[in-house]
N, C-alpha and C positions, 0 to 999 in steps of 0.2 A: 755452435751451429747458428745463432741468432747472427754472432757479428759479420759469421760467415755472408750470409742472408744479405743483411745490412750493408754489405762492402758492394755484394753483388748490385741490390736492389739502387748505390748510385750509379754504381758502374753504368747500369743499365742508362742510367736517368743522363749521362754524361753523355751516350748513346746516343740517346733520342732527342737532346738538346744541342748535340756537336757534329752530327753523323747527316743530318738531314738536308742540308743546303738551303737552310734560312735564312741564308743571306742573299737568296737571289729571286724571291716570289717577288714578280711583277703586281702591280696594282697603280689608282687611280691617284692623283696626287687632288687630296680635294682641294688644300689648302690653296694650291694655283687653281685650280677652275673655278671655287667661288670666289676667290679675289679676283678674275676679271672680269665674271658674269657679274658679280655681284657690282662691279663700280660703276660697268656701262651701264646698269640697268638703275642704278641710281641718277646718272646721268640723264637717260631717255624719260626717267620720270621726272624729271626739274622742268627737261621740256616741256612734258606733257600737263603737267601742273600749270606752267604758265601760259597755256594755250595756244602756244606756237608752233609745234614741232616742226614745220614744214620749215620756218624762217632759219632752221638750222643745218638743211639740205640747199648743197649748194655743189654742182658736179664738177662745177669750172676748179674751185677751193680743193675741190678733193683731189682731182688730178693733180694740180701743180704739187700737193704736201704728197700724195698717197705714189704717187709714179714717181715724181721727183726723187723723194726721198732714197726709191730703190734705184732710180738713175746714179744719182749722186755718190750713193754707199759703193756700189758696185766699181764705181771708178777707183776705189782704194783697194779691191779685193778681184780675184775671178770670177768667171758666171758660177765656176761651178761649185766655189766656196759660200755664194749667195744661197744656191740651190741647196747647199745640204745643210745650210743655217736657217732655211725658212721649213724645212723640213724638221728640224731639231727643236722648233719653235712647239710644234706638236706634242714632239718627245716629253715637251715639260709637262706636259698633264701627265702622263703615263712613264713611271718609273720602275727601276727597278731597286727593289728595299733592300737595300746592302750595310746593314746595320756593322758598324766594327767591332762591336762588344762581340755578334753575332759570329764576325768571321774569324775573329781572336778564337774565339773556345771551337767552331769547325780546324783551323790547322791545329791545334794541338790536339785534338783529337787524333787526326790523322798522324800526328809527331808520337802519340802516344802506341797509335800501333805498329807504327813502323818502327819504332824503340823495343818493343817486345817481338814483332815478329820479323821485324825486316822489311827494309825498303821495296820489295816484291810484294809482297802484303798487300801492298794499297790495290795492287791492281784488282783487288779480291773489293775493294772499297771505291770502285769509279762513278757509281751510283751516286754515290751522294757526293758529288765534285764535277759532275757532268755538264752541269747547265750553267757552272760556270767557267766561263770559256780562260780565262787568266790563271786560275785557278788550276784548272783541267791541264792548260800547258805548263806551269810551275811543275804538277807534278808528272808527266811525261817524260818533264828530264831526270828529277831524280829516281822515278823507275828504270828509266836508260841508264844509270849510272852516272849520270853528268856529278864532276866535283863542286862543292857545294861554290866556292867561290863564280863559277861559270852559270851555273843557277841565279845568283844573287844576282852578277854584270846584266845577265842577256833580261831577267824580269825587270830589273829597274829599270832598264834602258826600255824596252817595250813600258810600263807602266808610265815615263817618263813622255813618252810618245803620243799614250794615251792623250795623258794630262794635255798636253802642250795642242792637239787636234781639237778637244775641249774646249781650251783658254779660247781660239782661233775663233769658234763657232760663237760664245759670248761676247767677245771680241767684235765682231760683224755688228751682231745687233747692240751694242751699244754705241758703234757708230752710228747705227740708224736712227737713235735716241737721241744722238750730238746733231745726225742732218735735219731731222723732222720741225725741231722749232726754228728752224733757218730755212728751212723752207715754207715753212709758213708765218716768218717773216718776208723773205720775199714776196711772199703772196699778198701780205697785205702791202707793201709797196707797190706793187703791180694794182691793186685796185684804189689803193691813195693816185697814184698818176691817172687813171683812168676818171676819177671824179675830179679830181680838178683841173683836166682837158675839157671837160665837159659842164663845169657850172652855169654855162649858160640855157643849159637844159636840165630842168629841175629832176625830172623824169629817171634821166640815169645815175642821178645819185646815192639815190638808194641800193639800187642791185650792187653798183660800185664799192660803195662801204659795205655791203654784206659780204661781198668777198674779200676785202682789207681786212674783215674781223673773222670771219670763218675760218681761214688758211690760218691765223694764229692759234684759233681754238683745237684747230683739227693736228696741229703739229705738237701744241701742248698734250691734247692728249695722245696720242701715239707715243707717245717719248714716255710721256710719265706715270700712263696707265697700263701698257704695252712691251713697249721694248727692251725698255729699263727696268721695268719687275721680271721679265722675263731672262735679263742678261744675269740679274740676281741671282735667279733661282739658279740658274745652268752653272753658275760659277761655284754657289753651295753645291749641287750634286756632284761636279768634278774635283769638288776639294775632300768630298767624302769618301766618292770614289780612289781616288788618291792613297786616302788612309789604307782603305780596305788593300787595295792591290801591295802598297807597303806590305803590308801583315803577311801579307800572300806569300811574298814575293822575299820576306824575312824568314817565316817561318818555313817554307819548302830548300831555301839554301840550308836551315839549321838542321832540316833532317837531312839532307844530303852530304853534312856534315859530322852528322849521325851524334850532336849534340845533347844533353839531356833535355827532357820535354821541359822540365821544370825552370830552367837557365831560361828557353824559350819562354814561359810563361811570364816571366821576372821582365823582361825587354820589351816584351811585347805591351805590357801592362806601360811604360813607358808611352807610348804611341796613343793612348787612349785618354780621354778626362777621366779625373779621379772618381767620378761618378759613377762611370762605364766600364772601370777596372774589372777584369774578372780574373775568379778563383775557381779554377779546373781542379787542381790534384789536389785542395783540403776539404 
């Protein structure tokens, strides 16, 4: 009766650890928002410390690097590849936590009921597959009856899609990373000719060389506070994503196959670091 109990009480535990779609709770991504709040605020304080901040405001410097840059990117992309890359820029604070260990033990859970009760079964189980959308359609077809190999084609090709939409959007902004210190170098050639048209007037030297040095500074950082930890991050998020959808997208053709959970658990553990490996059915 005890071990009875016992068998139950992981069963349960496999339940509440596999069943719940914890692989898809949104949250804040701190590590990018104090990494950029945190750099320019070190920056604005170097200024402030030196007692200048004002000699670091310059409108003319920002246009040429801050417009340019999006002139320039844009001529290698469409408007409305820009538009949903500056959009995605956002995205990077706000994620969704799609851990693979996490999604590995959700499909085998799911592998493990539809092994006992059958692939109609799940639909008794959409609750917890709901809110993810890849997920959610992996298993639509093997509730339709789809053959597991048609499962496997049509997810990876859709997950492959995903990826590659992804790549695209990082893509963008690392261009912008590649324009931003070329445009402010140009900018500072544009204010090197401007002062030495003009030496004979002591006056405009000054404003001249501040915008020679400003448009360098202001494209340095966009590039390398900005764009480029940001093309980072998106490139980690779609490489994780990746995985997860794999899993997904592995483990819904294996029940559609109506293969043992277990064979699935053995492959899937493949896909994962040795650290993240999990152990469902011991």
């Amino acid at each position: 009766m005890a071990n009875a109990t016992t068998a139950q009480g992981r069963s349960n535990a496999r339940k509440d650890s596999s069943g719940r779609g914890k692989a898809g709770r949104t949250q804040l991504d701190y590590a990018t928002i104090l990494g950029v709040i945190g750099g320019f605020a070190l920056i604005v304080a170097a200024m402030v410390i030196g007692g200048t901040p004002g000699a670091f405001v310059d409108l003319r410097g920002f246009l040429i690097v801050v417009a340019g840059t999006l002139m320039v990117t844009t001529i290698s992309y469409s408007f409305r590849e820009m538009v949903r890359a500056l959009g995605i820029m956002g995205k990077a604070m706000v994620y969704q936590q799609r851990r693979p260990a996490d999604a590995a033990m959700h499909i085998l859970y799911l592998a493990d009921v539809a092994r006992k009760q059958g692939a109609l079964a799940l639909q008794n189980h959409e609750r917890s597959f709901r809110r993810e959308r890849f997920l959610a359609r992996a298993m639509r077809l093997v509730i339709d009856g789809s053959p597991g190999e048609e499962v496997e084609r049509v997810m990876m090709r859709e997950a492959q899609t995903t990826l590659s939409r992804h790549d695209r959007s990082a893509g963008i902004l690392r261009r912008a990373g590649e324009v931003a210190p070329a445009m402010g170098l140009i900018g500072t050639l544009i204010g090197l000719i401007q002062m030495l048209g003009r030496l004979e007037n002591p006056s405009t030297i000054g404003p001249a060389m501040a915008v020679a040095l400003l448009t360098t500074f202001y494209g340095a950082v966009l590039a390398h506070m900005l764009f480029l930890p940001i093309a980072n991050k998106l490139e980690r998020n779609a490489a994780n994503e990746a995985t997860v959808n794999q899993i997904y997208a592995q483990g819904a053709a294996s029940v559609a196959r109506q293969e043992n959970p277990r064979r699935l658990e053995t492959y899937l553990n493949t896909l994962l670091p040795p650290t993240e490996r999990v152990s469902y059915f011991d």
